[in-house]
C-alpha positions in Angstrom: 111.8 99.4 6.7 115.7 99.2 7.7 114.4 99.6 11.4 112.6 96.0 11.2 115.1 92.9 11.4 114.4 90.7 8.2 113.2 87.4 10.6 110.7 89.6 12.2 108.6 90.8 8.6 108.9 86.9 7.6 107.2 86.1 10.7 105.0 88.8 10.4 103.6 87.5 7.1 104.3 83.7 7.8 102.0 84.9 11.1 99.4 86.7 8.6 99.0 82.9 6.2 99.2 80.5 9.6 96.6 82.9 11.9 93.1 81.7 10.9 94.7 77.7 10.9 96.4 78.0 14.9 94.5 80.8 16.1 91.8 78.6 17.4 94.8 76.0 19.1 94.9 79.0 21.5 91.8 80.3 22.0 90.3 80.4 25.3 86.1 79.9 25.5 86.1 80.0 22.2 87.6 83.1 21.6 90.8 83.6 20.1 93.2 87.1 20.1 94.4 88.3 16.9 98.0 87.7 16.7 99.0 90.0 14.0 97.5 92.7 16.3 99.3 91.5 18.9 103.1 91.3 17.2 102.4 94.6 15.4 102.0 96.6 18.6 104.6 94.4 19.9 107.4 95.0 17.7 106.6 98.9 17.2 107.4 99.6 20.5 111.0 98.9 19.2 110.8 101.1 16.1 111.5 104.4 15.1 108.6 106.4 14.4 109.3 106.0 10.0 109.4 102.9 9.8 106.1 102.2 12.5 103.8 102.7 9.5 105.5 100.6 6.5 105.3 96.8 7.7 101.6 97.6 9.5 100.1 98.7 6.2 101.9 96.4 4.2 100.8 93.4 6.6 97.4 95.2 6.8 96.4 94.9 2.8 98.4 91.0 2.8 95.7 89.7 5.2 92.8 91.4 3.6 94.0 90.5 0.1 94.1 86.9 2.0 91.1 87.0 4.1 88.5 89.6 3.7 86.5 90.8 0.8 86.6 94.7 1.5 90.9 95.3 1.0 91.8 98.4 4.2 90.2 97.2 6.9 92.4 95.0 8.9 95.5 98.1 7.2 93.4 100.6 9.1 93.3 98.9 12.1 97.1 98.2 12.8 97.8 101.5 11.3 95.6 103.1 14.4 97.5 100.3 16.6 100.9 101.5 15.0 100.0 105.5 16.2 98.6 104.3 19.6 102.2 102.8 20.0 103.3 106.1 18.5 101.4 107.9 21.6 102.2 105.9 24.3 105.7 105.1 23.5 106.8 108.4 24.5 105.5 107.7 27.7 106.3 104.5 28.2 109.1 102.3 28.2 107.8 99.0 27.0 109.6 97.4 30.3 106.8 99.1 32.7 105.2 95.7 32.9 101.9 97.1 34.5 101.0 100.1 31.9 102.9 97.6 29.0 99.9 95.3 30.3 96.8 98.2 30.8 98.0 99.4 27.4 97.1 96.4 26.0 94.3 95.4 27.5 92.8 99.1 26.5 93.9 99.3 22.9 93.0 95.5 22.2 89.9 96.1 23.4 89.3 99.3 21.5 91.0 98.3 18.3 88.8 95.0 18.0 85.9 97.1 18.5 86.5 99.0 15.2 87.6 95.6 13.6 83.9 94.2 14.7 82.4 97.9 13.7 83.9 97.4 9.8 83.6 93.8 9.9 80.2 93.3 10.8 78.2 96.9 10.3 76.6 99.2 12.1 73.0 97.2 11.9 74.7 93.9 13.1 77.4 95.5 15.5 74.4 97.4 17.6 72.2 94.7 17.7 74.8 91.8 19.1 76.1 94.6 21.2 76.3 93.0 24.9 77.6 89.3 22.8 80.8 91.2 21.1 81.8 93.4 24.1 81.5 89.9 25.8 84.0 88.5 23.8 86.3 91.3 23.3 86.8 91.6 27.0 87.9 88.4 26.5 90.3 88.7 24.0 91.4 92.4 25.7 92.5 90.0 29.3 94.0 87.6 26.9 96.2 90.4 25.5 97.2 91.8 28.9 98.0 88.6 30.3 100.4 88.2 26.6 101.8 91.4 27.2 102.4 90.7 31.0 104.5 87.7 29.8 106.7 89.6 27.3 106.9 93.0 29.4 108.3 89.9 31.7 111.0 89.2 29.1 111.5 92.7 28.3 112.6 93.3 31.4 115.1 90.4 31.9 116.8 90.7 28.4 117.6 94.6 28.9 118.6 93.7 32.6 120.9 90.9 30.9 121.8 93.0 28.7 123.0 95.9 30.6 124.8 93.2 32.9 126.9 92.4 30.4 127.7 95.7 29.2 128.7 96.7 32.6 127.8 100.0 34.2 127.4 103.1 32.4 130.3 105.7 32.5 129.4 109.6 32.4 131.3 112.0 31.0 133.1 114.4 32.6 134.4 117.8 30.9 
């Protein structure tokens, strides 16, 4: 966990106790995105591939100790969000605004699908079928349009940032 500053696990767990009291503040139509989801993927794309899997699971089992009655299922699912940034990471650099944004709209979308799967069951999740992709298409544009706005400030702190550092020298031998 030394590749996670200490401010961003308490606002990973202050985010995990506050979500289900502000989460509806933002939603749009009545659907809301999960914001631990969100931050999770968020953050990894800083981390070093070790430490990708600690805070996740750890986060993971606080909000179903908090918030679900079956403890794993929310751990699974930013554990599989954790290794998607694992995959795609080595692709891209999280300042490619339009893949940053496709990323997320695909893996939201595919990620609350096997939220809804556990959450609800099979019976449920087949028969309310056409309602839930409904709404997770929602939530997956809500995502994009999240990750649009931070690829946005990706881009202009490392453009800042290698301002001030001036330009790279190369080494000659």
């Amino acid at each position: 966990m030394r590749g996670y500053k200490w401010y961003a696990i308490i606002f990973l767990i202050l985010l995990v106790i506050a979500q289900p009291n502000f989460s509806q503040w933002f939603a749009l139509k009545g659907t809301g995105i999960s914001f631990v989801l969100f931050f999770i993927m968020l953050t990894a794309f800083e981390k070093k591939r070790p430490d990708i899997f600690i805070v996740p699971a750890v986060i993971g089992f606080l909000y179903d100790m908090l918030y679900s009655p079956w403890l794993g299922r929310m751990a699974i699912v930013l554990l599989l969000a954790a290794l998607s940034v694992i995959v795609v990471s080595k692709i891209v650099y999280r300042e490619n605004m339009p893949v940053l944004t496709l990323y997320f709209f695909i893996s939201t979308y595919l990620l609350e699908n096997i939220r809804s799967f556990m959450e609800v069951g099979p019976g449920v999740y087949f028969r309310s079928f056409a309602f839930i992709q409904g709404e997770l298409l929602w939530i997956s544009v809500y995502a994009a349009a999240l990750a649009a706005v931070f690829g946005i400030f990706f881009y202009f702190r490392g453009f800042i940032r290698d301002r001030r550092l001036g330009p790279r020298k190369r080494k000659t031998i």
